[in-house]
N, C-alpha and C positions, 0 to 999 in steps of 0.2 A: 589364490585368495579371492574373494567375493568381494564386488563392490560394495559400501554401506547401503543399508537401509534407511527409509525414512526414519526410522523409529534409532537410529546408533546416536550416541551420545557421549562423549567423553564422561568420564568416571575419577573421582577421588582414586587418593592409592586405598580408601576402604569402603570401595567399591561404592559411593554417594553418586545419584545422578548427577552430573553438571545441565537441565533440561532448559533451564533457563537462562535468560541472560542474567538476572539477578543474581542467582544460586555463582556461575561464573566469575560474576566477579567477585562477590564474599570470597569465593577459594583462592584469588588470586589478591586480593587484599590481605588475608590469611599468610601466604605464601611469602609477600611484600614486608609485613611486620617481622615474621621470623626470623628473615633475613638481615633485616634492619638489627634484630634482638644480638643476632651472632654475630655480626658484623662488630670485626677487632679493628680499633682505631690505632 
């Protein structure tokens, strides 16, 4: 396997850049709420 490139970026599962920090954290705020949504008391 090849080292990253400048240019790799982690990826949504459909297939969305994560380029930014911003973008980052939205998916992970995203990620945060859903969990909260399913989350059995």
């Amino acid at each position: 396997m090849l080292p990253p490139t400048d240019d790799d970026v982690p990826m949504t599962l459909d297939w969305q850049p994560l380029d930014t920090k911003d973008k980052l954290l939205e998916y992970l705020a995203e990620i945060n709420a859903a969990r909260e949504r399913a989350r059995v008391d």
